[in-house]
C-alpha positions in Angstrom: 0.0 0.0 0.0 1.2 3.5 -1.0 -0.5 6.1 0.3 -0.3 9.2 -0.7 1.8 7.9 -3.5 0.8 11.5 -4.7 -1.3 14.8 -4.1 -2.2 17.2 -6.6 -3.5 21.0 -4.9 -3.9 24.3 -6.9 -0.4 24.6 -6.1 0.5 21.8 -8.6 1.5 17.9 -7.9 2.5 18.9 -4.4 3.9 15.5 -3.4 4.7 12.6 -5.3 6.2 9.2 -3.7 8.4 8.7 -7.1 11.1 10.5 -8.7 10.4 10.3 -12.3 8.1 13.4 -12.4 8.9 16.9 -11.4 7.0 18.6 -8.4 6.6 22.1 -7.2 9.5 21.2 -5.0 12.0 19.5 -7.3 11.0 22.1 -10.1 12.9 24.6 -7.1 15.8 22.2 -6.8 14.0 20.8 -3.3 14.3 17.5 -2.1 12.1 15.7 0.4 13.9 13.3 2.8 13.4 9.8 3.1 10.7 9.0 6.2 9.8 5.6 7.4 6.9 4.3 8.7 6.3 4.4 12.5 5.1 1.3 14.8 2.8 1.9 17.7 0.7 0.8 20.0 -2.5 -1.3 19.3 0.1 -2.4 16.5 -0.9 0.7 14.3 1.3 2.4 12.2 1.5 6.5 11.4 3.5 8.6 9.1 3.6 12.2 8.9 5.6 14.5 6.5 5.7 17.9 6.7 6.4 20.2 3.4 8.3 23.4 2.8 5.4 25.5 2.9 3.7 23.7 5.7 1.7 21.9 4.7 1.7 18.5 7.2 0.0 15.2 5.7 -0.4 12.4 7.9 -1.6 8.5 7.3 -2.7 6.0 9.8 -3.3 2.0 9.5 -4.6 0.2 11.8 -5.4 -3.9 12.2 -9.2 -4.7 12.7 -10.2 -8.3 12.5 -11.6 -8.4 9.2 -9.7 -5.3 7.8 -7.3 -3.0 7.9 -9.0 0.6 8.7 -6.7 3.6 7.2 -7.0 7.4 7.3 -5.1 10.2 6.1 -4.7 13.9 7.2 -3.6 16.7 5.5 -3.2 20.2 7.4 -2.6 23.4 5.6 -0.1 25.1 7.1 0.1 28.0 4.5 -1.6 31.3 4.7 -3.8 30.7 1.5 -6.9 28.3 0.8 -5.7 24.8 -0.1 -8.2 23.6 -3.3 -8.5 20.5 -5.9 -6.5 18.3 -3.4 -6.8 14.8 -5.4 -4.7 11.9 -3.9 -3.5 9.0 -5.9 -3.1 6.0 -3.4 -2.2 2.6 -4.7 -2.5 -1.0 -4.2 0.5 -2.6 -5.9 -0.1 -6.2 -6.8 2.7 -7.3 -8.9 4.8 -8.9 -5.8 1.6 -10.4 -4.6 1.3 -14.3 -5.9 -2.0 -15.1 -7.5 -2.5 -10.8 -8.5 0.5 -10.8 -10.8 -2.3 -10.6 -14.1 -1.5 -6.9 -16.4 -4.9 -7.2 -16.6 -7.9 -5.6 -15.8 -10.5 -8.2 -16.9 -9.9 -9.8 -12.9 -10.8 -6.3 -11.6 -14.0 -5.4 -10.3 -14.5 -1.0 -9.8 -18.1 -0.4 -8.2 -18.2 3.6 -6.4 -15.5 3.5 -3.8 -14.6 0.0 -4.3 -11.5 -0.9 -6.5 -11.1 -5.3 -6.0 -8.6 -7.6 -8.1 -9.6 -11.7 -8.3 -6.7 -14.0 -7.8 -5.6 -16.1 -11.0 -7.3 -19.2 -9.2 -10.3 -16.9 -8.9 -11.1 -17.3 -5.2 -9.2 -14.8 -3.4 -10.1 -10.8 -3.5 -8.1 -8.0 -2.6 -10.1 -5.5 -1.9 -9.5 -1.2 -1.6 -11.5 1.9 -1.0 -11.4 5.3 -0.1 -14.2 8.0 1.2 -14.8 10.6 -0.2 -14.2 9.5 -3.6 -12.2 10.9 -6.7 -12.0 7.7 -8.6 -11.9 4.4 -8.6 -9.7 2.3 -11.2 -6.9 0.0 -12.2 -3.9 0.1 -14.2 -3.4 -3.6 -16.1 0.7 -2.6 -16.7 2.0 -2.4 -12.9 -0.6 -3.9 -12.1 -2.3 -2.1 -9.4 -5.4 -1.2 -7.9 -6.5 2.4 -6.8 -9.4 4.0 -4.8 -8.2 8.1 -5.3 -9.6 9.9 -2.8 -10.0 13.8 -2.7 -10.2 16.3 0.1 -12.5 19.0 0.8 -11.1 22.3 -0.1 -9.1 23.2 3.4 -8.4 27.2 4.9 -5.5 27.9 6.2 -4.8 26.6 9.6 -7.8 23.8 9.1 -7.3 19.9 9.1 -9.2 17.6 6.7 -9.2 13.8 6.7 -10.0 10.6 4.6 -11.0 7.3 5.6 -9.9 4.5 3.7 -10.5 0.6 3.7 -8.5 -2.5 2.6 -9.3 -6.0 3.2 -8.9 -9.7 2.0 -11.8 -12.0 0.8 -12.5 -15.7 0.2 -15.4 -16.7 -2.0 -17.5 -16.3 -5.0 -19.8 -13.6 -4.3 -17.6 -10.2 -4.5 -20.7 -8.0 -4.7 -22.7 -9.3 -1.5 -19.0 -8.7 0.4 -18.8 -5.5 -0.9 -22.3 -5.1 0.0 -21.4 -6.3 3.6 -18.8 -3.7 3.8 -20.7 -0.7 2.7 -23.1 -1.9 5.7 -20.2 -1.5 8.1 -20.5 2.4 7.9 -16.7 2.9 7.3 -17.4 5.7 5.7 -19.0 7.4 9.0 -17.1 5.8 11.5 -15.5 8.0 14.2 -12.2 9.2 13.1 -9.2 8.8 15.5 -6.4 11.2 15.5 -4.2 10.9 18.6 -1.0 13.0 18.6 -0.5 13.9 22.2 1.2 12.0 24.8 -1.9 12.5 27.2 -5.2 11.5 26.2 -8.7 10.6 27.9 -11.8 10.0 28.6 -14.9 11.8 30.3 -17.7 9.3 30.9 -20.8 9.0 32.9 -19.8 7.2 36.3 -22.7 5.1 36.1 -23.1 3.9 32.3 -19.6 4.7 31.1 -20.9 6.8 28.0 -18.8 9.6 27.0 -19.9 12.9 27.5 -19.4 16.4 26.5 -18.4 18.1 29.4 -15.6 21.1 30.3 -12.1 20.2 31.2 -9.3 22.2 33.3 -5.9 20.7 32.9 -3.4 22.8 35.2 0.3 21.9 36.2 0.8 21.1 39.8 4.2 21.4 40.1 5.6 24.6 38.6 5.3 28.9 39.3 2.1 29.9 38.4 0.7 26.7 38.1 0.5 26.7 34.0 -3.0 25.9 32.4 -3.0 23.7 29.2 -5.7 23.0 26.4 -7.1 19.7 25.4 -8.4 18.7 22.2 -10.5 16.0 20.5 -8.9 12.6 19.0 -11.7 12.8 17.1 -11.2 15.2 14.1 -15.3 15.4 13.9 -15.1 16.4 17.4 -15.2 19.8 18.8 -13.2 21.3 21.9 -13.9 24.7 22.4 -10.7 26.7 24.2 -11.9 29.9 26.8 -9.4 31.6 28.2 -9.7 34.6 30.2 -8.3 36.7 33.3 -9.4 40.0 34.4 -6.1 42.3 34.7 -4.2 42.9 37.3 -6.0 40.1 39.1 -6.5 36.1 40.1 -9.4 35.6 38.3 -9.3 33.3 35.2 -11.2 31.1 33.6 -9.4 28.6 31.4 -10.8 25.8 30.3 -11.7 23.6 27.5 -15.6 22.5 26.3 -15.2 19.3 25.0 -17.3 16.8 22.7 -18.3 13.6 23.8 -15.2 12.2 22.4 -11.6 11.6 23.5 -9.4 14.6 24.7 -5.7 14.2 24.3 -3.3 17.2 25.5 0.2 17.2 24.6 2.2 18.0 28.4 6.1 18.2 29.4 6.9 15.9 32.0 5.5 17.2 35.4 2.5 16.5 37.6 -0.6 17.6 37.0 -4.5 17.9 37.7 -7.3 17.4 35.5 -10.9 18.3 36.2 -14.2 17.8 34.6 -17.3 19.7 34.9 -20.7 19.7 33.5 -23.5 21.9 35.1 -24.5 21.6 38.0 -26.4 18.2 37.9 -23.2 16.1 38.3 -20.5 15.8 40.7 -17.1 16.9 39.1 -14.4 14.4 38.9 -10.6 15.5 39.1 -7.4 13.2 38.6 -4.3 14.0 39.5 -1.4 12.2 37.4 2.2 12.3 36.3 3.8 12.8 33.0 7.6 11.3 32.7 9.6 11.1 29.9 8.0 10.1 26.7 5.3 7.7 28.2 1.8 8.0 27.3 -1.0 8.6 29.7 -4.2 7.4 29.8 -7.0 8.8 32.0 -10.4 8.6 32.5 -12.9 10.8 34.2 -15.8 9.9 36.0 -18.8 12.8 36.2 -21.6 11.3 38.4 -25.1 12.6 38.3 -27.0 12.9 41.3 -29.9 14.2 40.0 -31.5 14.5 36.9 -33.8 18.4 37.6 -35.7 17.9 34.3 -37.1 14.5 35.7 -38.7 16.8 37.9 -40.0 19.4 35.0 -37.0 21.9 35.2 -34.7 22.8 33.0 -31.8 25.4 33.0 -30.9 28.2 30.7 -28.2 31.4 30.8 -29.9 34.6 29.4 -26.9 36.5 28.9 -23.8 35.0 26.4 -21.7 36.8 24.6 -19.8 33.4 22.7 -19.8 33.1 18.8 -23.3 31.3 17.6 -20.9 28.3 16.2 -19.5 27.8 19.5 -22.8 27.8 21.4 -23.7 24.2 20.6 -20.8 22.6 21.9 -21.3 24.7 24.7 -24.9 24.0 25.6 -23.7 20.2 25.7 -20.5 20.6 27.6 -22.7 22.3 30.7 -26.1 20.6 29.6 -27.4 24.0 29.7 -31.0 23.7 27.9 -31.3 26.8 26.5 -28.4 29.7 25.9 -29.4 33.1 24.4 -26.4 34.9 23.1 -26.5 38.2 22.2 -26.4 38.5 18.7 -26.8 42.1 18.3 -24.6 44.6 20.9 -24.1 48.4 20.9 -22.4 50.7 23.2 -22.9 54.1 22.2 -26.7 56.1 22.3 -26.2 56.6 18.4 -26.1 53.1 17.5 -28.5 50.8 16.3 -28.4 47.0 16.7 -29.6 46.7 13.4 -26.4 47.3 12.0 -24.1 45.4 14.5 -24.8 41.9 13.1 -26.5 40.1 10.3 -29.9 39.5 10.0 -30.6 36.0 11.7 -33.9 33.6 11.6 -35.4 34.6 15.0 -37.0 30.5 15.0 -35.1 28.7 18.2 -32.0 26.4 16.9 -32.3 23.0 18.2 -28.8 21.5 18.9 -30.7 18.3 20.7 -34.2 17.7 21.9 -33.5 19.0 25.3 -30.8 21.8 24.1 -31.6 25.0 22.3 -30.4 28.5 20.8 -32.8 30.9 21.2 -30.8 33.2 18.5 -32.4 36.8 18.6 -31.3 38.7 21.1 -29.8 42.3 22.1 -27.7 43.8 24.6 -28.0 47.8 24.3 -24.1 48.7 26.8 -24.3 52.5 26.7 -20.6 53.8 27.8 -20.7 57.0 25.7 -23.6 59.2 24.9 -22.6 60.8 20.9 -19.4 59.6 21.4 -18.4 61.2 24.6 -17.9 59.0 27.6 -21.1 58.6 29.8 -21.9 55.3 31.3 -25.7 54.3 31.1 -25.7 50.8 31.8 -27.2 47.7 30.0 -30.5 46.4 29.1 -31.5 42.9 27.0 -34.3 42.4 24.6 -34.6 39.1 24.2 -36.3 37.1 22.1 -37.6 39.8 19.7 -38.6 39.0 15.7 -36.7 41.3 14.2 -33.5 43.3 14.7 -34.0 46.7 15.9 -33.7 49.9 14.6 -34.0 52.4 18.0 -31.4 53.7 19.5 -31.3 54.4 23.1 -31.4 56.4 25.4 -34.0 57.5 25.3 -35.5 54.1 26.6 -38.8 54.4 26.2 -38.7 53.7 22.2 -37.3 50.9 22.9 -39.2 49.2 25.1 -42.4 49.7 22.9 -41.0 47.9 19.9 -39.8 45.2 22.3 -43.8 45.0 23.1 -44.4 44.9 19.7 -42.2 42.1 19.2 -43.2 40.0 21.8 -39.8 40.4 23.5 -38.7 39.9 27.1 -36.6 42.8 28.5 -34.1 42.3 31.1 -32.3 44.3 33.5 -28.9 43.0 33.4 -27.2 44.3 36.6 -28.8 46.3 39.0 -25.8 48.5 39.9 -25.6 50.0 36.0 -26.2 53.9 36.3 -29.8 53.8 34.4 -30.8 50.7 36.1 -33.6 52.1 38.4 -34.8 54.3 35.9 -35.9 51.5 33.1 -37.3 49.5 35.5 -40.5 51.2 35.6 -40.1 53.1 32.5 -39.7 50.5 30.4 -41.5 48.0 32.6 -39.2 45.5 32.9 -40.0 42.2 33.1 -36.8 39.9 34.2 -33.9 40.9 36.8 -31.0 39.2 37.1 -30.1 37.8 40.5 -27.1 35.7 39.5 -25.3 38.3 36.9 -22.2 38.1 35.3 -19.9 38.9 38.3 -20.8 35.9 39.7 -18.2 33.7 38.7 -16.6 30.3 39.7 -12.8 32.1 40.1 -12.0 34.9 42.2 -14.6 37.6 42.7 -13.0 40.3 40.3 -14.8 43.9 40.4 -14.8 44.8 44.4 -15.1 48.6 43.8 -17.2 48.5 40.5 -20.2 51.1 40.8 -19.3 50.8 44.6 -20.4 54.6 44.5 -24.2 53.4 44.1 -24.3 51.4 46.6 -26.2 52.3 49.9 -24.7 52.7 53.1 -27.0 49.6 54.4 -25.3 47.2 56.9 -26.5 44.5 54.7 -24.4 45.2 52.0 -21.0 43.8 53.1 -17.4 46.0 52.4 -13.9 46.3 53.0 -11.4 48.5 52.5 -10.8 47.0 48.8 -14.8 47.4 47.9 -17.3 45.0 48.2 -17.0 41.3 49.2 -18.4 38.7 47.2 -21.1 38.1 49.6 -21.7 41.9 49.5 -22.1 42.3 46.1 -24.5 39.2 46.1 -26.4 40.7 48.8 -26.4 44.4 47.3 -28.1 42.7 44.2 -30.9 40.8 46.2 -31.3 43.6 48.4 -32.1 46.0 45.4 -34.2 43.6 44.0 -36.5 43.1 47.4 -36.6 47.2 47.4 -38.2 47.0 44.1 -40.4 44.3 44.9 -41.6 46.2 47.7 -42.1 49.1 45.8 -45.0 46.7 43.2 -42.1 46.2 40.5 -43.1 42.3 40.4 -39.7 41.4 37.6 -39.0 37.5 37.4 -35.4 36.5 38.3 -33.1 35.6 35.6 -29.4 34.3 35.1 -26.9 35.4 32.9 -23.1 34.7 32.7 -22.0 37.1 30.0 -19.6 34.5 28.9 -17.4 35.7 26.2 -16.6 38.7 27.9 -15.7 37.7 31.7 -13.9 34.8 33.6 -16.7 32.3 33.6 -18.3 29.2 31.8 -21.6 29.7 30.1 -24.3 29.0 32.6 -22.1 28.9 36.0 -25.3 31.4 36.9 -28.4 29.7 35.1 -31.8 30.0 35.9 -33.9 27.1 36.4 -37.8 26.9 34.8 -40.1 24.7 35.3 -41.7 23.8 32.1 -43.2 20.0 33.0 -42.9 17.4 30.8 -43.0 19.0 27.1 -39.6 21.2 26.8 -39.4 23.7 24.0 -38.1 27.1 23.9 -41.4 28.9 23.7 -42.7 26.9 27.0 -39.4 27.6 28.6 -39.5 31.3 27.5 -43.2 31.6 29.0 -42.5 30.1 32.2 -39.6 32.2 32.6 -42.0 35.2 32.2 -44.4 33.7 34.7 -41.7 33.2 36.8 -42.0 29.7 37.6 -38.0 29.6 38.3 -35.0 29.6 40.5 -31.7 30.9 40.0 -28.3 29.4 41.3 -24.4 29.3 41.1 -24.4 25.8 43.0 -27.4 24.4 44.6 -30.7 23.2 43.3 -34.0 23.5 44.2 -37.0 21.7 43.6 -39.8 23.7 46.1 -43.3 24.5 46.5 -45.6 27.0 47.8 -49.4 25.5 48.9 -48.3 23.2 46.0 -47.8 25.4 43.5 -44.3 26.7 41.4 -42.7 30.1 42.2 -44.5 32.9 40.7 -47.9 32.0 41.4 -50.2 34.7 42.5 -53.4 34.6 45.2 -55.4 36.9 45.6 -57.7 36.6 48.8 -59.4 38.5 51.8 -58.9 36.5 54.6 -58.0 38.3 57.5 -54.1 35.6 57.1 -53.4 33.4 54.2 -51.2 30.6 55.3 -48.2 29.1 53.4 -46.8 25.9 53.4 -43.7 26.0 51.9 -42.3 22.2 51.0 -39.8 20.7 49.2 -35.7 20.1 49.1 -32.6 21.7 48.3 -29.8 19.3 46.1 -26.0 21.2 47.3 -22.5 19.9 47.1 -21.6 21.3 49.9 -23.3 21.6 53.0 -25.7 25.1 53.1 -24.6 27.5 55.7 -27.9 28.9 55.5 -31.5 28.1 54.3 -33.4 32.0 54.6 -37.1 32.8 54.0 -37.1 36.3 52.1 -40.8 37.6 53.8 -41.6 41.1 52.2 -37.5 41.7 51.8 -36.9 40.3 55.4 -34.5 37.9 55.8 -35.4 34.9 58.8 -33.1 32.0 59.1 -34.6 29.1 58.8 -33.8 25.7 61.2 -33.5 22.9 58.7 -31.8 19.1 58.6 -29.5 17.9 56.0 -28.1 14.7 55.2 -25.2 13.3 53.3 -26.4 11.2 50.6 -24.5 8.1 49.0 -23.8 10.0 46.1 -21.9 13.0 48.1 -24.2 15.3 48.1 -25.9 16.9 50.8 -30.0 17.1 50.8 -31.7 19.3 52.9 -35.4 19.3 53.3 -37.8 22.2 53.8 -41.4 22.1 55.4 -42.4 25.7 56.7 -45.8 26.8 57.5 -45.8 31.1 57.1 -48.5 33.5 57.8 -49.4 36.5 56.1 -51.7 39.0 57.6 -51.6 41.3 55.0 -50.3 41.6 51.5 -46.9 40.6 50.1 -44.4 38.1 48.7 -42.5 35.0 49.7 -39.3 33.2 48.5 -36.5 31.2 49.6 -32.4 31.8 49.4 -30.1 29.2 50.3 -26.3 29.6 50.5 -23.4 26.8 50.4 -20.5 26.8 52.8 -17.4 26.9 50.8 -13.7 27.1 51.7 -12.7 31.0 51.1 -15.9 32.7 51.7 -16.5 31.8 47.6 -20.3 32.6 47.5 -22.3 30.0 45.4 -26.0 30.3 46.1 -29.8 29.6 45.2 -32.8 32.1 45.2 -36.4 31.0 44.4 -38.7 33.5 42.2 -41.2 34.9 45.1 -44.5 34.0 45.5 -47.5 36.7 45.9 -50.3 37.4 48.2 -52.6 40.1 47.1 -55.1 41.5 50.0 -57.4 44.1 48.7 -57.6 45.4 52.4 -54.2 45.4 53.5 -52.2 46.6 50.5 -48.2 46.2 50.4 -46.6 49.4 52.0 -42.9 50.6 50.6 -40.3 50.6 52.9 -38.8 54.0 53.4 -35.1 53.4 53.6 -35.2 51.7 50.1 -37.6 54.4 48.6 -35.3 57.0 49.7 -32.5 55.5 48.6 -34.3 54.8 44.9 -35.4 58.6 44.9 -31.3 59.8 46.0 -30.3 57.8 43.0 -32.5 59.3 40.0 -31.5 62.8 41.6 -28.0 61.7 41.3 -28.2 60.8 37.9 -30.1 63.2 36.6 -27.3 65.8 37.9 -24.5 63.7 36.5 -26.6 63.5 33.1 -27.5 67.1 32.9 -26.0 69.0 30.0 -25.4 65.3 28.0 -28.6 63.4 27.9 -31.3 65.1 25.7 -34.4 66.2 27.2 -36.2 63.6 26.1 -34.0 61.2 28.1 -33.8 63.2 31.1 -37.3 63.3 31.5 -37.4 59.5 31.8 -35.3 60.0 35.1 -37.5 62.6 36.1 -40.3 60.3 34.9 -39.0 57.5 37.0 -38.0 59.5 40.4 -42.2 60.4 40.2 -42.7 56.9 40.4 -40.2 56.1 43.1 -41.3 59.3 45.1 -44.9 58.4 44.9 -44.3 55.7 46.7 -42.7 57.0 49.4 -45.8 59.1 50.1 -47.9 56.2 50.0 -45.6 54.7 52.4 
C-alpha cells in the first residue's frame, strides 16, 4: 500500500512518492527526505511529513479483525486556501502471488470500491477510499487504486480521509462488498491521537462519553500553567476559553469538549485534571504524572446525582456573549437547555443594533431535543452618549422578531417595539447607572439575581459602581470594595426594594460568557416547564416566573403546591403558606433563609449526606401572612474562602385588597437619591427627552414614598 503515493492541490503535484516526475519542489531544486513508517501501540502504524510550505499530511493503519482501517490527514499550514486536493493511493499487486495478471479483466471498480480476483479466482483484494475521486486500475504495474480527494481546506484547518482494505475468500464479491458498505466505514469516528496525554470523560454510572468542560493545570511549577485539550476525534469539537481579568486572580481557562476523547500534549511534570458539567453532576478530578516520553491514559468519572428535568426543570443562561458556532458545543459541555447569546450589541446612544450583526432567523435552533439556541437577542451597553464617555448601563431584549432599529437612550422607544415584538426585557445588573430608571419606565419584566460577576474564580470587580451602593449594613465591604457576599447581597437587596415598591420582575441568570472569567451558565436559571420542553414553554415560564436561580445548589420547592410565581389573591383576615420541598448542594448550606416582604429569617433545617456526596436538605415551613406581600426562599453553600455559590427561588404573591403592600422608606429613599444623582451627572449630555425619563422614573419612586 502506497498512500499518498501522490497529491495534486492548486499549487500543482504537491507531493509525489516517485522521482520520475517533477514537483513544485523538485522544479525549485528541493528534495524531500526519506521517512519511514512508525510502529505503535494497538500495532498501528502512522507517518507524517511535513512540506516546505507547511503543509503537514499524515496517514494512519490500523489492524481490525476483518480489515485493515486507514485514514489520512492533510493540514494546511500556509496562509492561502488549499483547493482541488486529489490523492492518488495505490494497491501494488505485482509482488503479490495469484495478483501478478496486467490485466484488468480480474478487476471489479463499483463507487468507492477498487477489487482484483486471484488467478485461481477465489481470493479478493479489496481497496476503498471516502470521499471519492476515482476508482480504477492500471493492467501494466498492475495495481489497484481508490483516489480519494479532500474537501477544499483554509488555512490553519485539518481535513481527513478514511480508507478501507481488506482480503476476501469466495464467489460472491458484490454481497461482500455489500457487507462492507453496511459496516459504515465511511461514518465511523475518526481517530487522530497526537498527544502523549489523552482521555476519557464518561458517565460514572453507564460509562458513556460525555461532553463536558475540562481544566488541565500543572501542579508542580510557578504559576501553576493551564493547558488546552483537544478531540482525538477530528469530527469532534473542543472549544478553548481563556480569560483573566487584569491585574488580578481571576481566570477562567478551560476547554468544552465533545463527547469524544481529549488528548493534551504535556512536558513531564504532575498535573490535575478536572471535569465539569453543570451543576447536575459531581465533578471528577485526577491527579497524574507525565515522565519522559510515556503516554498517559485517564479517565474521568462525572456522576449525576440528579437528573432536575425529571422533575420538570430545565436550566438556561440569558446572557452570552460566545460566537453562535461555538454555542452548541457549549450547551452540551454544561447541559445548559437553553443559551441566548446576544447576537446584536451596541455601546454608544447613536447606534442601532440593526447594523451590528447580520440579519438571523429569529425560529429557536435545536442542537438536541432537550438543548436549544434561542438566536435573537440584544444587549443595548451605553458607555458614551454621541461619542463622549457617559456610562448608562445595559439592558437585554430578548427574544424579539426582528432586529431593531431604535437607538437608546431614550428608553422608552425601545421598550415599545420590544412589546411589539413579543420580546422579554431584562435588567442586566442592578448596579448600572440607568438601572432604576428603566425599571418602571420600560416596565421591565426579568432581573438578574445571578449576573455576570458571579463567577466560579476569584470575585473580580470589588469597587465596581461601589459609588451606588447604599450605606446599608446588609451590604458587606472592605477597605478593597465590596466582598463577594456583598455584592451578592447588594443585588438581592435591590431587587426586594423594588419588589416592595409593586415592580413584580422575574429573576433571571446570565453569565456574559465571552466577555468575563466564567463558563456559560455557571449562573443559570432554572424553569419549570413540565414534561414538554421547548423554547417557547421555557421562554413563558420564565415570564411567569416559575424559576429559581443558582451558582451551585438546586431546588425543587413548593408554595401550597404550587411553582414560584404563582399569585393569590384573597381577603382572609391571614393566608397561610406551606412551603415544601428540598434543596440538592455539594456542599453543606450555611444557610436556608425565608425572604418575607424583603426580610430575611433563618430558617432551622436538617441535612443529610447522601451516598452519592451530596448533601439534601429538606424544607417544610408553614408562614402567615396578615396582609399583602411576597414570599421566596435563598439558600447559600459553605465553601472554603468565603467563595459565594447560592440559590434564590422567584417569590411568591399574596394580594389583599384590604391590606395593601406598604414601601419601605429606607429603600424608597435610597431609589429617589439615585434618580436625583443621575439626573445631575446626566445634565447637559442626555437630551431632554432622556432626562425626563429620570424625572419620569423618580415620580414613580417618590410616589411611593408618600404612600408609604
Amino acid at each position: 500500500l502506497d498512500f499518498p503515493e501522490a497529491l495534486w492541490s492548486n499549487l500543482g503535484l504537491t507531493y509525489l512518492a516517485h522521482t520520475h516526475i517533477d514537483t513544485i519542489w523538485t522544479k525549485q531544486g528541493i528534495r524531500l527526505e526519506a521517512l519511514e513508517w512508525q510502529s505503535g501501540a494497538d500495532h498501528r502504524w502512522t507517518m507524517e511529513r511535513t512540506l516546505p510550505n507547511g503543509i503537514r499530511i499524515g496517514t494512519l493503519a490500523v489492524p481490525r479483525g476483518d480489515h485493515i482501517e486507514l485514514m489520512m490527514w492533510l493540514h494546511n499550514g500556509t496562509d492561502q486556501p488549499l483547493s482541488d486536493l486529489r490523492v492518488q493511493n495505490c494497491v501494488m499487486l505485482k509482488a503479490a502471488r495469484g495478483f501478478t495478471d496486467q490485466s484488468n479483466e480480474n478487476k471489479v471498480i463499483r463507487g468507492n470500491y477498487a477489487a482484483a480476483r486471484s488467478a485461481e479466482g477465489g481470493r479478493w483484494i479489496i481497496t476503498a477510499w471516502d470521499p471519492l475521486h476515482r476508482a480504477w486500475a492500471n493492467p501494466p504495474c498492475p495495481c489497484l487504486h481508490s483516489d480519494p480527494q479532500f474537501p477544499d481546506c483554509a488555512p490553519g484547518e485539518t481535513k481527513y480521509l478514511r480508507g478501507w482494505f481488506s482480503f476476501y475468500e469466495g464467489a460472491d464479491i458484490q454481497g461482500e462488498l455489500d457487507r462492507i458498505e453496511g459496516t459504515g466505514w465511511k461514518s465511523r469516528v475518526l481517530q487522530h491521537r497526537t498527544a502523549n496525554v489523552s482521555g476519557t470523560i464518561v458517565d460514572a454510572d453507564s460509562g458513556v462519553m460525555l461532553p463536558a468542560r475540562l481544566y488541565v493545570q500543572r501542579l508542580d511549577e510557578a504559576g501553576q500553567p493551564w493547558f488546552f485539550a483537544s478531540s482525538v476525534n477530528p469530527a469532534g469539537s473542543a472549544v478553548v476559553y481563556n480569560r483573566q481579568v487584569a491585574g488580578t486572580v481571576s481566570e477562567e481557562r478551560h476547554v468544552a469538549l465533545s463527547a469524544d476523547p481529549f488528548q493534551v500534549q504535556l512536558p513531564a511534570g504532575r498535573y490535575r485534571a478536572t471535569a465539569q458539567r453543570g451543576k447536575e453532576y459531581v465533578p471528577a478530578v485526577v491527579e497524574f504524572e507525565v515522565v519522559g516520553e510515556q503516554q498517559v491514559d485517564l479517565q474521568l468519572k462525572l456522576k449525576r446525582f440528579v437528573r432536575m428535568s425529571e422533575q420538570g426543570w430545565y436550566s438556561g443562561d440569558v446572557h452570552l456573549h460566545r460566537p453562535m458556532a461555538e454555542i452548541p458545543a457549549l450547551l452540551l459541555a454544561e447541559d445548559l437547555n437553553v443559551g441566548l447569546p446576544m447576537n446584536y450589541w451596541v455601546r454608544d446612544s447613536q447606534e442601532i443594533p440593526a447594523a451590528s450583526g447580520p440579519w438571523r432567523d429569529p425560529a429557536p435552533v435545536l442542537v438536541s431535543p432537550q438543548h436549544v439556541i434561542v438566536p435573537m437577542n440584544t444587549e443595548y451597553e451605553i458607555f458614551s452618549v454621541a461619542g463622549k464617555r457617559q456610562t448608562q448601563g445595559a439592558v437585554f431584549v430578548l427574544n424579539h422578531r426582528e432586529p431593531l432599529k431604535l437607538s437608546a437612550p431614550p428608553v422608552s422607544a425601545v421598550a415599545a417595539e420590544a412589546r411589539r415584538q413579543g420580546a422579554l426585557l431584562d435588567i442586566d445588573k442592578h448596579s448600572w447607572e440607568w438601572s432604576l430608571m428603566i425599571i418602571p419606565i420600560m416596565d421591565v419584566d426579568l432581573f438578574e439575581l445571578a449576573n455576570n460577576h458571579h463567577w466560579q474564580t476569584t470575585f473580580g470587580f470589588p469597587k465596581w459602581t461601589l459609588q451606588n451602593a447604599p450605606a446599608w449594613p446588609e451590604i458587606e465591604r472592605t477597605e478593597a470594595g465590596f466582598t463577594e457576599l456583598g455584592w451578592t447581597e447588594f443585588g438581592m437587596r435591590t431587587y426586594y426594594a423594588l419588589l416592595n415598591c409593586g415592580f413584580r420582575l422575574r429573576v433571571s441568570a446570565g453569565t456574559g460568557s465571552g466577555v468575563h472569567p466564567v463558563a456559560p451558565g455557571h449562573g443559570r436559571v432554572y424553569v419549570h416547564v413540565g414534561e414538554q420542553f421547548r423554547a417557547d414553554a421555557w421562554l413563558e415560564h420564565l415570564n411567569a416566573g416559575h424559576s429559581f436561580v443558582t451558582t451551585g445548589p438546586l431546588m425543587n420547592l413548593r408554595f401550597n403546591g404550587e411553582l414560584p410565581g404563582t399569585v393569590w389573591k384573597t381577603d382572609k383576615a391571614a393566608e397561610q403558606i406551606e412551603i415544601r420541598g428540598e434543596v440538592l448542594s455539594q456542599h453543606p448550606l450555611r444557610s436556608v433563609e425565608l425572604v418575607r416582604s424583603g426580610v430575611v429569617e433563618r430558617l432551622a433545617v436538617q441535612s443529610e449526606r447522601l451516598s452519592s456526596g451530596v448533601w439534601k436538605t429538606a424544607l417544610l415551613q408553614r408562614v402567615e401572612l396578615t396582609a399583602s406581600g411576597w414570599l421566596a426562599v435563598r439558600c447559600f453553600e459553605q465553601i472554603p474562602g468565603e467563595k459565594v455559590s447560592f440559590a434564590h427561588s422567584n417569590p411568591i404573591f399574596v394580594d389583599n385588597a384590604q391590606k395593601p403592600v406598604l414601601a419601605n422608606r429606607r429603600e424608597v429613599e435610597y431609589l429617589v437619591q439615585r434618580m436625583d444623582e443621575e439626573l445631575a451627572r446626566n445634565a447637559g449630555v442626555l437630551s431632554e427627552e432622556a432626562l425626563a425619563e429620570f424625572r419620569r422614573a423618580r415620580e414613580i419612586y417618590a410616589g411611593k414614598l408618600r404612600a408609604e
